[in-house]
N, C-alpha and C positions, 0 to 999 in steps of 0.2 A: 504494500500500500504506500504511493506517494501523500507528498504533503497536501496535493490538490483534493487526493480521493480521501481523507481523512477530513480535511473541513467540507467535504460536502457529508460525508458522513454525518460528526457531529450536527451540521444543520439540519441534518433528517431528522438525527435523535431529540434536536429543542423542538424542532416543529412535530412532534410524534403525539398521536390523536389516540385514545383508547376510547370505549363505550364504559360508560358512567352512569348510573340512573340520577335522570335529574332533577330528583330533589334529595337528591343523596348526600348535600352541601350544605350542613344545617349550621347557621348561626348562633353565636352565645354572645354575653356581655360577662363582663367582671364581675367578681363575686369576692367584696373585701371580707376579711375576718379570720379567713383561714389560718393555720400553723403547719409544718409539717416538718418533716427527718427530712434532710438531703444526705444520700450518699453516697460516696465513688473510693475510688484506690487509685494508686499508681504501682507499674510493676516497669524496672529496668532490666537491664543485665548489664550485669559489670563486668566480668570476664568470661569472655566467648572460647575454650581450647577444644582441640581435636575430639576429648574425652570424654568431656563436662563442661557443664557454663557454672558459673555462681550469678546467681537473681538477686534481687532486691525489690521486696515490696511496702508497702502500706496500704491501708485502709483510716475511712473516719469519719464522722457525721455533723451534723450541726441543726438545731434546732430554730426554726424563723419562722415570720411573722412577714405578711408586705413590707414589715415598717423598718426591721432589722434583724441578726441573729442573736438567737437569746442565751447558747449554748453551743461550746462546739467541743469536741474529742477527737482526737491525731493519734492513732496509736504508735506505737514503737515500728522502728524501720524491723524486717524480718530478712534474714539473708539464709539462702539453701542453696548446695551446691548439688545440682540436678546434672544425672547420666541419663541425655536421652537429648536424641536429634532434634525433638520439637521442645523445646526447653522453654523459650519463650511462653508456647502455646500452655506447658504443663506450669508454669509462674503466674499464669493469667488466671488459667482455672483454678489455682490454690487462691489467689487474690480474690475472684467470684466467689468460691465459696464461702471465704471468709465477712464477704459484702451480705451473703446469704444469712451467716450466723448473726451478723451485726443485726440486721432487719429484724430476725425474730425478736431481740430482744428489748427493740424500742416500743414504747407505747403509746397509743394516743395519735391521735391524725392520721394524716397521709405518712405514705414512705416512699417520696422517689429515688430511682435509680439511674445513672449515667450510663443507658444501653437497653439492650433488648434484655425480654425478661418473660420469664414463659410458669410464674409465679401464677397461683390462680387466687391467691387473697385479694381482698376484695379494695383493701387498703395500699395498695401496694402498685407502685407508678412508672413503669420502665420511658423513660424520651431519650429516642436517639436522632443524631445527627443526619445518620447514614439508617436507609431500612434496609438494603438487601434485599427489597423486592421488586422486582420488573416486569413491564407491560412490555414483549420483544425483547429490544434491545435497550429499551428505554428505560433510565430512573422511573420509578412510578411519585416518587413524592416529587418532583421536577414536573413532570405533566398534572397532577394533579394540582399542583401551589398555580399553573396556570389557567386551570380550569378554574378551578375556583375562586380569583382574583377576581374574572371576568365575571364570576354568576354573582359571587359576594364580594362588590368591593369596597372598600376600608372596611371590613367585618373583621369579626372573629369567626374562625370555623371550623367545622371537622367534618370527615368523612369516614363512614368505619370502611374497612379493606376488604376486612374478614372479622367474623368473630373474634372479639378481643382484642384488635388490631386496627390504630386510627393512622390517619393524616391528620393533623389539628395546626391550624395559627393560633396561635395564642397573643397578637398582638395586630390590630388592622394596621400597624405597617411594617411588621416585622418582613426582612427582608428572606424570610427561610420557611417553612414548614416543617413539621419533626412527625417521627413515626413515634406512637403511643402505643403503648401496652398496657391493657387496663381490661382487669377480668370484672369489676362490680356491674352492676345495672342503670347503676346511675352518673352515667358520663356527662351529661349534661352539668350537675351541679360538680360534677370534680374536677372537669375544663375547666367551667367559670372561676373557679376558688384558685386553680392554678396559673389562668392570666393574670391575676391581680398579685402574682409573685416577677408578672415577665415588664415591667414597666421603664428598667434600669437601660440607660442608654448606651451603655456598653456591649450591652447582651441583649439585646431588643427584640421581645419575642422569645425569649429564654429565662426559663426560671434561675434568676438572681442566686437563690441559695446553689441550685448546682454549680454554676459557676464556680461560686463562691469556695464552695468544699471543693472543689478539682484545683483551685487554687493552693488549699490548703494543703491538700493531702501530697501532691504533686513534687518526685522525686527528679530535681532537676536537675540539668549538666555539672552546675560546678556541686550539686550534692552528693550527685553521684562521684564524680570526683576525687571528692573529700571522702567517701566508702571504699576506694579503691587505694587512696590511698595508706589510710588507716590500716587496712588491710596488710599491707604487702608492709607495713612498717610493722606491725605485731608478729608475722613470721619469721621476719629478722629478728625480733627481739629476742623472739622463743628460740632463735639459732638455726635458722634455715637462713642456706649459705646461697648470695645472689647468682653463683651456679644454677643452682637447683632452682631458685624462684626464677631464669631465664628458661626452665628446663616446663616446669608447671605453668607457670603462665606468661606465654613467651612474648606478651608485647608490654608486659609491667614499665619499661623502660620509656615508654610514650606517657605514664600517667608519674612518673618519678620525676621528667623534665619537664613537663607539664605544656 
């Protein structure tokens, strides 16, 4: 495929038309008063070798209000040195599950999550970025945010997909649309409670408190960093000679000079 036959592609895929029922576009309005958990993780890897990788993760919540957050909890960084090709994938699923144990144990409100979520409580909110489902070749939240611009516009709205499974704006000018997961009955009132979390200009159209805890929680470049090199400094201590630590983790020398 050249460069010509790819933008005409992609032009197919923004212009791509699916069958929609059409009152299948139903509008809401805000709903102040809510409270709810937000929660996410972060999961890195700090040393990638032939063998093993070593991961690094976190989890953590925070408790809010439209107006601010009233509480929040960061747990401890977790590091595991995993033997297996898909390392990352097996860091993420230890990270999930742990997002999973978190949830049970809060009480009280909503509980959203940063992703898909195949949870069937009733309380319990998965919004993702990205849905992973397509009409062809086409994004379907992509055709659908145009669809529905057109039928509601400056609205708030959602479309269910499938059982359990929405398109919602959460904000009449948010510039995205998010895939929802939400098993209750009453979507209606648990949209509305949730645009009146999406008003923050930063994230426009996105609930404030996820943000906010992916902010929190979020294990970044120079923290990851600072794990690596902590690390390879406590081996040495214990008497593992820079032989052998060139031998185990053979690019240590890139996080030593930094």
């Amino acid at each position: 495929m050249d460069i010509e036959t790819a933008v005409a592609y992609l032009l197919e895929l923004s212009a791509g038309h699916i069958e929609c029922e059409k009152d299948g576009f139903i509008p809401f309005s805000q709903k102040k008063g809510a409270t709810v958990h937000a929660i996410d993780g972060s999961s890195v890897t700090l040393f990638d070798t032939h063998a093993f990788s070593i991961c690094a993760r976190r989890v953590g919540y925070l408790h809010a209000d439209e107006q601010q957050v009233w509480h929040s909890e960061i747990g401890e960084i977790a590091i595991d040195v995993i033997s297996s090709d898909n390392a990352d994938a097996v860091n993420d699923e230890r990270r999930e599950k742990e997002e999973r144990a978190l949830a049970e144990t809060l009480q009280g409100g909503l509980v959203l999550f940063d992703g898909c979520t195949e949870r069937q409580e009733s309380h319990v909110v998965g919004i993702s970025k990205k849905s992973g489902i397509r009409e062809g070749n086409a994004p379907l939240l992509s055709v659908l945010k145009r669809i529905g611009d057109c039928r509601m516009p400056k609205k708030c709205w959602y479309y269910e997909i499938r059982h359990g499974t929405y398109a919602v704006k959460f904000h009449p000018h948010a510039p995205f649309v998010f895939r929802v997961d939400y098993a209750g009955n009453d979507a209606d009132e648990v949209f509305a409670e949730i645009a009146a979390l999406c008003d923050d200009i930063s994230c426009l159209g996105y609930p404030y408190p996820l943000a906010e805890i992916h902010r929190m929680v979020k294990i970044g470049r120079e923290e990851a960093e600072a794990l690596k090199l902590d690390l390879v400094r406590m081996l040495v201590a214990q008497g593992m000679s820079l032989e052998d630590l060139d031998q185990l983790l053979y690019d240590y020398h890139e996080y030593m000079e930094g």
